[in-house]
N, C-alpha and C positions, 0 to 999 in steps of 0.2 A: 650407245656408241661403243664399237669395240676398242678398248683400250689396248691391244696389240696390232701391230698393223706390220704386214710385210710388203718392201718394195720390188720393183724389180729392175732390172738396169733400164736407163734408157737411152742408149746408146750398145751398139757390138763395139767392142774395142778393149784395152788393157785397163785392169781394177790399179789403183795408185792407191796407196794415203794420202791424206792431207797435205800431211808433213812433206811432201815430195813435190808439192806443187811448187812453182818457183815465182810467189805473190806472197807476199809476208800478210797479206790480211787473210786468206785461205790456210795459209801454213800456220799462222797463229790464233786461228780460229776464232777469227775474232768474226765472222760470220757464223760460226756456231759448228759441231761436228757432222761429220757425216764420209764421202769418199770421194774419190775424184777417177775420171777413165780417159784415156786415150783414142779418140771417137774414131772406128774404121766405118761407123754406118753414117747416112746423111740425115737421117731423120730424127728427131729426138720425140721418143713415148712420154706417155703417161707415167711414171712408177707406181702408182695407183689410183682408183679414185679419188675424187676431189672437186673444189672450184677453182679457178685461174683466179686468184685474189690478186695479185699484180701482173702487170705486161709492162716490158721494158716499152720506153717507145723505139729502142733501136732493134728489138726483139732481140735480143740477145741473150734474154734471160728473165726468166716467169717465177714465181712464190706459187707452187698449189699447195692450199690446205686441205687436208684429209680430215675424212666424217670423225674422227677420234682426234682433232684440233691440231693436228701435228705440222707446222707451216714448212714445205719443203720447197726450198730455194734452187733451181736449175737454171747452174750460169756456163753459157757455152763459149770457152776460149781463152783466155786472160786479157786484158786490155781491147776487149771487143768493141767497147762502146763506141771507142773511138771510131770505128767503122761504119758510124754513123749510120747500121740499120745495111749495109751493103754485105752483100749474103745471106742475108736470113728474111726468110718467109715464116711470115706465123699464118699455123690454120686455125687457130682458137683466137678469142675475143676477152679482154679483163669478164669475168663475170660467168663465162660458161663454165658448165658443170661435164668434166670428160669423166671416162671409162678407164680400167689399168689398158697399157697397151695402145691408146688412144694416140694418134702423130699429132704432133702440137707445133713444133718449127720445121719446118725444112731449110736446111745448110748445106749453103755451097761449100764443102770444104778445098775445095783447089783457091776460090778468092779469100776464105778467110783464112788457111794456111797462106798465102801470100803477104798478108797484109797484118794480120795479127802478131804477137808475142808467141803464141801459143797455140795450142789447141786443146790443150789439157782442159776440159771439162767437167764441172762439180756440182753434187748433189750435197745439200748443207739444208740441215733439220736448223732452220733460225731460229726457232723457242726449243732448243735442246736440254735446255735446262730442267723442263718440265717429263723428259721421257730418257729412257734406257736404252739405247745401241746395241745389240744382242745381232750374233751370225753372221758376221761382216764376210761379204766375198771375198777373192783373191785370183788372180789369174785374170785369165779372159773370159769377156762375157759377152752371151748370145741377148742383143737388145728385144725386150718383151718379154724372156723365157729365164733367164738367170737370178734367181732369187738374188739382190743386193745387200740387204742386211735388216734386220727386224727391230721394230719399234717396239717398246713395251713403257706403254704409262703409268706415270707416278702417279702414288694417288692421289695428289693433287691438281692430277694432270686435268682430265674429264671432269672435273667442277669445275675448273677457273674459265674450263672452253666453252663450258655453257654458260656461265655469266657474261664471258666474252661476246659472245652470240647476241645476247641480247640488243644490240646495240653498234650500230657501223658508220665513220662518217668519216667523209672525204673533201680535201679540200688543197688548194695551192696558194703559197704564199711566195711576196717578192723581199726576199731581205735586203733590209735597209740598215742592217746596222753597218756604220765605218769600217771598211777592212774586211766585213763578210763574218764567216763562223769564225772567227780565232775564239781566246781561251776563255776572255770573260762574257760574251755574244752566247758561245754556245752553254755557258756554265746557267747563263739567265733562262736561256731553252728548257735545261734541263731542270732547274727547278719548277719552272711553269708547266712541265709533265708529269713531276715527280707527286704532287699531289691525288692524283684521278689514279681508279684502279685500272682503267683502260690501259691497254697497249699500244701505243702510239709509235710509228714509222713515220721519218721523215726520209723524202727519195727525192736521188739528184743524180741525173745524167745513168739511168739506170741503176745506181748503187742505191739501198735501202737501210737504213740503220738506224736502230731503238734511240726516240728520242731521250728518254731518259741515260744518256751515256752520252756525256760532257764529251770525252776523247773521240768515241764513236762520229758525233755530229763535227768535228773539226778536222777528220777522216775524208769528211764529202769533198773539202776545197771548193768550199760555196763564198762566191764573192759576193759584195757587193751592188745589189739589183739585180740577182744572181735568182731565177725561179723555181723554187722546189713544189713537192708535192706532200700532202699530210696523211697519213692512215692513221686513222683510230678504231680500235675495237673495244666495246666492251659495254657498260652499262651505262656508264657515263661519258661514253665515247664522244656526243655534240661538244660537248664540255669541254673536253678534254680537248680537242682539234683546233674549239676555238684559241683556247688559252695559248696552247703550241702556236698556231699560226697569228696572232698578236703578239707576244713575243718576237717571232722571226720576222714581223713587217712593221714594228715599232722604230723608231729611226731614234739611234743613239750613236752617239760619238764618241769612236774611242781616243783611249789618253796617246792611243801611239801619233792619231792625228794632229796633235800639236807637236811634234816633233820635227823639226825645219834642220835635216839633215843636209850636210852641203857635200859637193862632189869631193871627190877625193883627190886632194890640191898634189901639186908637184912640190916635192920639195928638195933641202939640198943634202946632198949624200952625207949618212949618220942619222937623220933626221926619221923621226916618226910619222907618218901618216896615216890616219884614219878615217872614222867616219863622225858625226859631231851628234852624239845622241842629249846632250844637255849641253847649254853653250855656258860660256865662263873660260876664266881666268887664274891660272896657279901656281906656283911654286913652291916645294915643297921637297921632305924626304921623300922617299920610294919604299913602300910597304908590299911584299910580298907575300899573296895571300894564295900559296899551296895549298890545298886542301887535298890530304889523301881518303879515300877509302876503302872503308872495311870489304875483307872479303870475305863473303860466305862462303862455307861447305857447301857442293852440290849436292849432295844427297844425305837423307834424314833415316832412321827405322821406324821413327814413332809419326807418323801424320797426323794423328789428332793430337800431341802435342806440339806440331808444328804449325799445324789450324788455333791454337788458341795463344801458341807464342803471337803470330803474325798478327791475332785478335786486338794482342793489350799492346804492343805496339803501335796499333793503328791508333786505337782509344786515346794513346799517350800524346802521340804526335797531332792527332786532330785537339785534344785538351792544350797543347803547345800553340799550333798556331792560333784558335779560337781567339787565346787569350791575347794573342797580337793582331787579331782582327779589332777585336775588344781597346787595348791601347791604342791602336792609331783611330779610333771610334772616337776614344777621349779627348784624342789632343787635337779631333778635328780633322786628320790625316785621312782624307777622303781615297787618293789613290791608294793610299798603302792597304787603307782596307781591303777595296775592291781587288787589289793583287791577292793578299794572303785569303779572302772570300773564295776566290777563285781555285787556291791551292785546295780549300778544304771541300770543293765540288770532283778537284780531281781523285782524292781521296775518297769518297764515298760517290765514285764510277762503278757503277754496275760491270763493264764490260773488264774493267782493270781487274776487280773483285774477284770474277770470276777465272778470269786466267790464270788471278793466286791461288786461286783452292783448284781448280784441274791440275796443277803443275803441283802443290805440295799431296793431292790425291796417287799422282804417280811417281813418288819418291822424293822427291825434291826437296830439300831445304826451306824453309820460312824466305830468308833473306834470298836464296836463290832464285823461288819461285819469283819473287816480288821482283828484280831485279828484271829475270827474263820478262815475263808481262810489260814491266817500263820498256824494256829495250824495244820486245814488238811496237806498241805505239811508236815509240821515236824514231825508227826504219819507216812508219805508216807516214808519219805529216814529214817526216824528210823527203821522201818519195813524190809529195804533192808538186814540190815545186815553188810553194810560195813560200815565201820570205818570213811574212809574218808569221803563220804557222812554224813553219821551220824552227822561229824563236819560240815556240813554243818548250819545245825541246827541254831548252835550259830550268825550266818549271818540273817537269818530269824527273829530270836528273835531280836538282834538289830536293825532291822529294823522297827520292831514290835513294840519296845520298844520307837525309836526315833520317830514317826510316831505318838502316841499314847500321846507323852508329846506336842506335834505343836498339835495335835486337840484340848486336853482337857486345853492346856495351862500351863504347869509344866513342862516346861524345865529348867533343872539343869545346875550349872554350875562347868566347872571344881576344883575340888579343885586347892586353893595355896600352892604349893611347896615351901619349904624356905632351904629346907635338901633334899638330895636325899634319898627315901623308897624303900622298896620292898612294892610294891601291892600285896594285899591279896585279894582273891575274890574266891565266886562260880564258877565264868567263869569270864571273861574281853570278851569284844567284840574292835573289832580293830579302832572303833571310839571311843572309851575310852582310849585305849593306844595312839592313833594317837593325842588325844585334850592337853596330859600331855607334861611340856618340855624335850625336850629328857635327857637332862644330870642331871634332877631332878628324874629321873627313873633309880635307883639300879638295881635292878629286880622285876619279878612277879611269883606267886606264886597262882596255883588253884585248888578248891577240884576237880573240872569237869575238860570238855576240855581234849585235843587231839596235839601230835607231828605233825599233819597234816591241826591244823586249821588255820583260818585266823590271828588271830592275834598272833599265835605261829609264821607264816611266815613272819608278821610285827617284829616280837620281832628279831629273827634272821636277820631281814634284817638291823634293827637300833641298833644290838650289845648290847642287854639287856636279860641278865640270863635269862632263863624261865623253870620252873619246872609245870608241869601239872599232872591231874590226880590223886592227892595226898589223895582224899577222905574227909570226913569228918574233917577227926581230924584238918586237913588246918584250918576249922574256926574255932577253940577255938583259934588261934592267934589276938590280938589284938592289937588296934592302938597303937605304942608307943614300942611294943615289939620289943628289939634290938635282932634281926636272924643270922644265918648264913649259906647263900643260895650256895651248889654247886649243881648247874644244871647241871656240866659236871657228876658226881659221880650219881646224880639222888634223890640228899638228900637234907634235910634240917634240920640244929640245932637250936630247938626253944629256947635255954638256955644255949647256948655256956659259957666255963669254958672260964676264961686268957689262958688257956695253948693255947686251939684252937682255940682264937679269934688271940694267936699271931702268930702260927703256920697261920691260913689265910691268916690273912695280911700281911705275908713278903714273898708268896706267888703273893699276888696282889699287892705288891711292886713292885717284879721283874716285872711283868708285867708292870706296871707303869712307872719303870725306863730306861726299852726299848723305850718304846713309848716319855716318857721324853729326851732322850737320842737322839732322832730323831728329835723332836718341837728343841731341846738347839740346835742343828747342822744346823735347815732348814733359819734361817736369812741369814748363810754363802751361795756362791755362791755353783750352781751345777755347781762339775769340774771332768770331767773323768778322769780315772788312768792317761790316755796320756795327761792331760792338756788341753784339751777343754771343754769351759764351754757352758752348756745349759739353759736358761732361763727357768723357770718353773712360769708360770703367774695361773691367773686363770681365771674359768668362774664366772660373777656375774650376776644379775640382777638389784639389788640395791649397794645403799652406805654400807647398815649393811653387807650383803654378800661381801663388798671391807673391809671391815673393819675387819671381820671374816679370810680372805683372807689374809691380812697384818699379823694378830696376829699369821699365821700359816706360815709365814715366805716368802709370796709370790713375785714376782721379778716384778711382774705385774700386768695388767687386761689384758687378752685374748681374752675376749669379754664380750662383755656388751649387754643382749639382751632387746632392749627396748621396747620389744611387750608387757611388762607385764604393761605400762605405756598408752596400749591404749586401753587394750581390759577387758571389765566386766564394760564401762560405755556407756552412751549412746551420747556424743561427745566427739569429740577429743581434745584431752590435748593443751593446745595454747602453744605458742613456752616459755613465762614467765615459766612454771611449769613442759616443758621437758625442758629449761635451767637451773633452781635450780636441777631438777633429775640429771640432768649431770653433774653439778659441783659439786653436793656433792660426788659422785664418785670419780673424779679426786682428790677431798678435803682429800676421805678416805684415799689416796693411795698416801702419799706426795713424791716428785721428783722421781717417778715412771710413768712410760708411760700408758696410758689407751686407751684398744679399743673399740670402743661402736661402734655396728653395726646398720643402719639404720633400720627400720621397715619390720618386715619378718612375713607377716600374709598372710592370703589366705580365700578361701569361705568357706574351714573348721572352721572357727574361727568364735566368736558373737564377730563383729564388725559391726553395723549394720548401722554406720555414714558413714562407707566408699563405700556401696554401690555396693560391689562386687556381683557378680552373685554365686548363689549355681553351682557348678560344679558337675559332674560325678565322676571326679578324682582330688581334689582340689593342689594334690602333683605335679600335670603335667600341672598347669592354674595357675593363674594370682598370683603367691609368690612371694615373695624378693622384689626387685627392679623390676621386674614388676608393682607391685601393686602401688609402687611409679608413675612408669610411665601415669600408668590409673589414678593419681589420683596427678597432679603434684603439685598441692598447697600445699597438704597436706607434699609431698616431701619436697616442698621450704622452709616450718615453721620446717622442722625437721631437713632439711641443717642449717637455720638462727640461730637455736637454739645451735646448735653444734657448729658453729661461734661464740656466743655469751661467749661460758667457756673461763677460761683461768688458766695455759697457754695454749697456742696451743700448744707450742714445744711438749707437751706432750701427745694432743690425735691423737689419731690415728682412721680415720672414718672407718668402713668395710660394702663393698655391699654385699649383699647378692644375692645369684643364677642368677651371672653374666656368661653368656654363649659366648659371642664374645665382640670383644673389640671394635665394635661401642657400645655398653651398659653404660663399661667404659668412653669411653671418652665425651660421653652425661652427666653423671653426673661430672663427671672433671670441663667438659666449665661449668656449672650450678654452680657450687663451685665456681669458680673465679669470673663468674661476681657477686655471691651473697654477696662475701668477698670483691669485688670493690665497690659495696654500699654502706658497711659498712666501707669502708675506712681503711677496714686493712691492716697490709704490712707481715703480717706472715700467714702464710696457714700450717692445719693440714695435716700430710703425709693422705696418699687416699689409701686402699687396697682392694686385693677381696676373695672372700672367692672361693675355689676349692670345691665345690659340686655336679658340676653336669661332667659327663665325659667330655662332650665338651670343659669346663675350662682349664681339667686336659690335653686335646689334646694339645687346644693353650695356655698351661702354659710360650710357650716362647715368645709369643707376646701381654701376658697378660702382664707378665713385663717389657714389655717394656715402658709403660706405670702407669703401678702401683708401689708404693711403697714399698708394703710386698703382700705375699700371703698368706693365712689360710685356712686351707684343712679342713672342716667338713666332719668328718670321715662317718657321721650317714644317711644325706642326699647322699652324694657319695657313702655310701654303694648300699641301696636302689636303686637309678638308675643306679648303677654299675650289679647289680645283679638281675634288676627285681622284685622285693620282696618290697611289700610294709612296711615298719619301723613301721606301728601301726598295723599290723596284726601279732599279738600274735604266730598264728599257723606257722609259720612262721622264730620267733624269734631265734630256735636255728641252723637256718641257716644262719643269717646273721649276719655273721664272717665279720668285718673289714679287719682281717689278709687272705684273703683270697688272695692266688698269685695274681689275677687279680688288686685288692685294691691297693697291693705294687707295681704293675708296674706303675698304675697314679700317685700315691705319689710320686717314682723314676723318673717319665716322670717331674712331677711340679718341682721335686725340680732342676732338672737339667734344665731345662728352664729358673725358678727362677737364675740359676748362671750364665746365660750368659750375663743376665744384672746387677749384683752384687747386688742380692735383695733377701732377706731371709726368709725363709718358715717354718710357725708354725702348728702347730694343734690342735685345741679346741672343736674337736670332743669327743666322747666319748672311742676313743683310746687313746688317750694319757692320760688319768687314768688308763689304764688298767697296773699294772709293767711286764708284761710277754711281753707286745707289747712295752715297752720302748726299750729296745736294739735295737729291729727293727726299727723303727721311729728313732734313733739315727745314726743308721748304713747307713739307708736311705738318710741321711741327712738335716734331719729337727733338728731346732736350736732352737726352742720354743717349751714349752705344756703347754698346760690349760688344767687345772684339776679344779675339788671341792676341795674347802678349807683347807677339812681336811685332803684331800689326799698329801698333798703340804710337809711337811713331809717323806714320804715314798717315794714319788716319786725321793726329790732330792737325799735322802740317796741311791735310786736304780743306781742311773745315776753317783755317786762315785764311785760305784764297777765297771764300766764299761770300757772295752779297747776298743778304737773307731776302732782301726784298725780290732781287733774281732770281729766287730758289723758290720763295713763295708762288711768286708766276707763274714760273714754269710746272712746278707741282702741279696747281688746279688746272692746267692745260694735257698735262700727262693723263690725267683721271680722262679725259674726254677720246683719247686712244683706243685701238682696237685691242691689240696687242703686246705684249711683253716686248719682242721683239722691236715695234716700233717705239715704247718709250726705252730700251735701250740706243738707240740709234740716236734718238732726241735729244737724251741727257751723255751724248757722246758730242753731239752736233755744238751742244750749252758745256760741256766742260770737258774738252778736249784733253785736258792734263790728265784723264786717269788709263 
C-alpha cells in the first residue's frame, strides 16, 4: 500500500477551507479535516482510487476508502439530506471499486441550489487522525486535473488499515432507548464500542459518526424507534457491530421519562411561571447562585506545555467526578451516578479530545482550546432541534466551566447553608446541586433549563421542588427574598401575602405530619396484622450512616460494607483502623446487633495494594471471599480486627459470594483458631450472603453450618438473569421480582428452616414497598434498607396479613414474569 496518496478535485469550482463553510460541524471538524469547493461542474469524480464503503441513501454523499486506508468522505451541499435524494443521481453502488476521475453522482445544481442551504461542497479525510494533509490547493479548480492536496501516513497509519481489513460487518439497529441518543443512551453506545479494536460508524439520515464518541452519536438527533445503520471494521468487527447495535436496540428508560412536566399555567402579574421539573412545595430564603467564569488567554507559546497542562487537568477533574460517581454509588444514589457516569464518558470523548489538541497544536491556549471544542458541540445539539439534547448543553458548560477553574486556578467553594433556600440561578449544573446538603436545599428555581436536564433529574431523584424555564424575570429575585415555590402548579410567589404563606404551610404541614407520623411510629417494632414481627435493619457503610440509621428508628445493621475502608488509597487499612471503623459502628447502634460483611472488591475496583489481575469479566473472577482467598493475610487482619470489637454478642460477620460450603467452612476453621490466639471465649455468629444461584441451590446445607443467611437481591439478580447490574441498557430488565428470583429466595429460605436459621435481605429489594409483602410472604424475617426508607418500610409491614402474603407469594412463583408479578402485588397491595 502506498502510504502517500494524492487527490484530485472533484468538482470545477472555488477551493474554500473548512473554516469557511457555514455548518459548524464541517467548520469544526468535527467530521475530520480536509477542504471544501464551490461546485461550478455537475458531476462529482473520483479523487482517487478506491471503494464506495458508504452511499448516502439520499446520495448526497459517499465515504471512498483509498488502497492506503484513507476514508474520504464527499458530502455535496449543506443540509442536503433533507432533499430527500431530489437532485442527485448516483452512478456507483456501496461496494464498487472506481478509478481517480471516475463520475460517481450526477447533480442537478439549479434544484439543489433552490432548495438547499448551500452548495458549498466537502472533501473530509474521516480517520485524519491517522494521516498528514500536505499541498492543499487554493483558488479554482479544474474537476479531475487539479491536484487537491496530499496524503501522507502515519506510521501507524498502513498497519491499523490492514488489521482493519481483516474483518467488515454491517448491520441496522432500531433504537429503543427513551428519548432516543441523548447523553446517557449514547454515553452506553459508546462504552459498548470502546472495548473492540474495530472502527465502528453509526449512520443516520446520511450523517456517519465514530461510535466511540459519546457527543458525535448525540450530533445524529436519533429519536426514539429512530433506524440507524452500523459499520464496523476491523478484526473484530462481528463483535464489535454486535455489541454497538445491542446497545442501540436495548430498551431503556430514561430518568427524564418520569418527569410529568405541566403546561405553563397563567398567572397573575408579579408572579413567576414556569415549567415543573420536580413537583413540591416551598418557602424559603432566596439563594443566589452566580457563578462566574474563568477566562482564558487565547493563545499560548509553549503547546506541549499546554498539551500536558490540559493532560492533568483532565486527570484531576475525571479523579473529581469518579469519586462523586463513587458517593452517590454508596449512598445508593442511582441517578446521580448515572448523571456524573455520563459527565466522565463526555470527558474521555474522542471527538472533544481531539478538537483540544488541534486547537492547542495551532496556538491556542489549554483553557481556550477546551472552551472552543465545548462551544463547537453546544452550537451542534443546539442546531438539532430537540429539546432534550439541547439540555444537554448545560452538562457541557459545567464541564467547561469546572475544567476551566483546575487550569486557571479559581475554584470556588460551595456556599454555607445555615437555613434551608430555594436556589436561584440562570441554569444550576448537577455538580452544583450535588456539592450543597441536601436538606439545606428547599428548592430551585431557573431563568433557563429544561424538565429533561440533568440536574432537574438529580432534583427529582433527591426530592427537591424544581421549577425551570421561568425566564428572565427569575433573576430580579434576590439573595434574602422569602418565595413561595409550587413547582407542582408550575409557579412561583416572589411576595407572598400571610394569607398564602399560611394557606402553604398547612399544606406542607400535612405533608410533614404524615411523614412525622411514620419517623413517631418507626422506634416501635414492625408487627404484622397477624402478629409477626419483622426486623427492618439497615444498610451502612460508616458509623454516621448507623447513626442516621438509628435516628430513623432502625432495629439494626444489615450490612456493613467495608470496601469503602480499603479502596481510593494506595495500602491497605492495618487491622488498628478497621478495628476503631468497626467499633464505632456497633458504638452507633447501642444493644443492637450489627453485620459487617468482609471485603467484597474485585479487578474492577482501584485497589491496586491487593494486586488483583484486570479481568474480562470482573463480576465472574476473583470477588468476595475469593479475593480474601488469593490474598489470605489480608483476610487474616480483617478477621483479627473483627475479633478485636466488642461485644461480640452483637456482630454478626457476613461472607460474601460464597458458592459451596467448603468456602464456608475454610473461613469458620480460620475464625476459631484466629479467636484461639487471641484467647477469647466468645465468637461472633458467622453468615453468608445468597448471591449467586449456586448458594440459593445449597441454601440447605449452607445452613447447616452458618448462622443467618442474607440474600443480595442485586448480585443474585444479575447471575440469576444473565444481565450484567452495571450495564444501564439493561436496567429495566432486571426485576428482582421476577418469578425465577422468588423461587431461590423460596428455595433459601426453606432450606434456611430446616436448620432453624433465619433469612434476611439487604439487597436492593427490600427498599422497594411494593416488593415488601412478597419478601414477607416468602418468608424472610429481616430487610435492610437506606436510612430514610426505615420509616415507610415498617409502617408498610403493619398493614400486612402474613397469611395474605403467604398466598400470594406461592402464586407469584407460578408467573411468567416480573412485570406480571408487579402488577399482582400492585393489584394485592395498592398502598405502595
Amino acid at each position: 500500500m502506498n502510504p502517500s496518496l494524492q487527490l484530485i478535485a472533484p468538482f470545477s469550482g472555488l477551493l474554500l477551507p473548512l473554516s469557511q463553510v457555514p455548518d459548524p460541524v464541517f467548520a469544526g471538524l468535527m467530521m475530520g479535516d480536509g477542504l471544501a469547493i464551490e461546485p461550478l461542474s455537475s458531476t462529482l469524480l473520483a479523487p482517487c482510487d478506491g471503494v464506495i464503503s458508504q452511499l448516502a441513501r439520499t446520495h448526497h454523499a459517499l465515504t471512498l476508502t483509498a488502497a492506503n486506508g484513507a476514508q474520504i468522505l464527499l458530502h455535496i451541499g449543506i443540509d442536503t439530506v433533507q432533499l430527500a435524494g431530489a437532485g442527485f443521481t448516483a452512478l456507483v453502488a456501496q461496494g464498487d471499486r472506481v478509478r481517480q476521475g471516475q463520475a460517481l453522482i450526477e447533480v442537478d445544481l439549479d434544484v439543489v441550489a433552490r432548495r438547499a442551504a448551500s452548495l458549498i461542497s466537502m472533501l473530509v479525510i474521516a480517520n485524519g487522525e491517522h494521516y498528514q494533509l500536505d499541498e492543499r490547493a487554493s483558488g479554482l479548480a479544474q474537476a479531475g486535473q487539479t491536484p487537491l492536496l496530499r496524503l501522507h501516513a502515519l506510521p501507524a497509519a498502513t498497519t491499523a488499515y490492514a488489521s482493519e481489513l481483516t474483518g467488515e460487518s454491517h448491520g441496522r439497529a432500531t433504537v429503543r432507548h427513551a428519548g432516543g441518543l441523548h447523553a446517557r443512551p449514547a454515553a452506553l453506545v459508546q462504552n459498548a464500542a470502546r472495548p473492540f479494536a474495530a472502527q465502528v460508524q453509526v449512520a443516520f439520515k446520511g450523517h456517519s459518526v465514530n461510535a466511540k464518541s459519546m457527543v458525535a452519536l448525540m450530533t445524529l438527533g436519533v429519536a426514539e424507534e429512530d433506524d440507524v445503520e452500523v459499520l464496523a471494521q476491523g478484526s473484530d468487527a462481528a463483535a464489535a457491530a454486535a455489541a454497538v447495535i445491542a446497545a442501540l436496540q436495548t430498551r431503556s428508560q430514561g430518568a427524564h421519562a418520569t418527569a410529568q412536566p405541566v403546561a405553563r399555567p397563567t398567572v397573575a402579574a408579579g408572579m413567576l411561571s414556569g415549567v415543573c421539573a420536580a413537583p413540591g412545595l416551598a418557602i424559603a430564603p432566596v439563594l443566589r447562585l452566580d457563578i462566574r467564569e474563568p477566562e482564558p488567554v487565547q493563545w499560548a507559546d509553549d503547546p506541549g506545555q499546554e498539551a500536558r497542562w490540559l493532560q492533568q487537568a483532565l486527570q484531576q477533574l475525571r479523579g473529581r467526578i469518579g469519586q462523586s460517581v463513587n458517593d452517590a454509588l454508596r449512598r445508593g444514589a442511582q441517578a446521580q451516578s448515572e448523571i456524573f457516569s455520563a459527565h466522565l464518558a463526555l470527558l474521555d470523548d474522542p471527538e472533544l479530545l481531539q478538537a483540544c489538541q488541534k486547537g492547542i497544536a495551532s496556538g491556542l491556549s489549554a483553557g481556550f482550546a477546551f472552551r472552543q471544542a465545548i462551544s463547537t458541540q453546544c452550537q451542534l445539539l443546539a442546531a438539532l432541534g430537540n429539546p432534550l439534547l439541547a439540555e444537554r448543553i448545560a452538562d457541557l458548560r459545567d464541564l467547561q466551566r469546572q475544567l476551566l477553574q483546575i487550569l486557571l486556578g479559581e475554584e470556588s467553594q460551595p456556599p454555607v447553608l445555615s437555613v434551608p433556600v430555594i436556589l436561584v440561578a440562570e441554569d444550576l449544573a448537577p455538580s452544583q446541586l450535588a456539592s450543597l446538603p441536601q436538606d439545606k436545599v428547599a428548592g430551585m428555581l431557573t431563568a433557563a433549563g429544561g424538565a429533561t436536564s440533568h440536574v432537574a433529574i438529580l432534583a427529582r431523584a433527591l426530592g427537591i421542588p424544581a421549577l425551570v424555564a421561568c425566564g428572565p424575570a427569575a433573576l430580579q429575585l434576590h439573595t434574602g427574598q422569602q418565595v413561595l415555590l409550587d413547582a407542582s402548579q408550575g409557579w412561583c410567589h416572589p411576595a407572598p401575602d400571610e394569607r398564602t404563606l399560611s394557606e402553604a404551610a398547612g399544606r406542607i404541614a400535612a405533608l410533614v405530619q404524615r411523614r412525622q407520623h411514620m419517623q413517631a411510629c418507626a422506634n416501635a417494632a414492625a408487627v404484622t396484622l397477624d402478629g409477626v414481627s419483622i426486623e427492618v435493619a439497615v444498610n451502612v457503610a460508616n458509623a454516621d450512616e448507623a447513626r442516621d440509621g438509628l435516628r430513623h428508628g432502625a432495629d439494626s445493621v444489615g450490612l456493613t460494607r467495608t470496601e469503602f475502608l480499603f479502596i481510593d488509597r494506595q495500602q491497605a487499612p492495618d487491622a488498628a483502623e478497621q478495628q476503631q471503623a468497626y467499633q464505632a459502628v456497633l458504638d452507633a447502634m447501642p444493644e443492637r446487633p450489627v453485620i459487617i460483611r468482609t471485603l467484597d472488591v474485585g479487578g474492577d475496583k482501584e485497589v491496586p495494594y491487593l494486586q488483583l489481575p484486570a479481568e474480562t469479566n470482573p463480576a465472574l473472577g476473583l470477588r468476595g471471599i475469593r479475593s480474601g482467598f488469593a490474598d489470605p493475610a489480608l483476610l487474616d487482619m480483617q478477621l483479627n480486627a473483627l475479633l478485636a470489637v466488642q461485644p461480640l454478642s452483637r456482630l454478626r460477620i457476613l461472607l460474601p459470594m460464597i458458592s459451596e460450603v467448603d468456602e464456608l467452612l475454610r473461613v469458620r476453621q480460620r475464625l476459631e483458631l484466629l479467636a484461639g490466639q487471641l484467647g477469647l471465649s466468645e465468637r461472633p455468629q458467622l453468615g453468608v450472603m445468597i448471591e449467586v444461584p449456586a448458594a440459593a441451590l445449597l441454601a440447605d446445607q449452607l445452613a447447616r453450618h452458618a448462622d443467618f443467611l442474607s440474600i443480595g437481591t442485586n448480585d443474585l439478580t444479575q447471575y440469576t438473569l444473565a444481565m450484567d447490574r452495571c450495564n444501564a441498557t439493561l436496567a429495566s430488565r432486571m426485576d428482582a421480582l421476577h418469578p425465577a428470583l422468588l423461587r431461590l429466595i423460596a428455595m433459601t429460605v426453606e432450606g434456611a428452616r430446616q436448620h432453624g436459621k433465619w433469612v434476611g435481605v439487604c439487597g436492593a429489594l427490600a427498599s422497594d414497598p411494593l416488593a415488601v409483602p412478597v419478601l414477607v410472604g416468602l418468608g424472610v424475617t429481616e430487610l435492610s434498607v437506606s436510612p430514610g426508607l426505615v420509616p415507610e418500610i415498617k409502617s408498610r409491614i403493619r398493614a400486612l396479613d402474613l397469611a395474605v402474603c403467604q398466598r400470594e407469594a406461592r402464586s407469584m412463583q407460578t408467573l411468567s414474569s416480573a412485570s406480571e408479578v408487579r402488577q399482582r402485588a400492585q393489584h394485592c397491595w395498592p398502598a405502595a
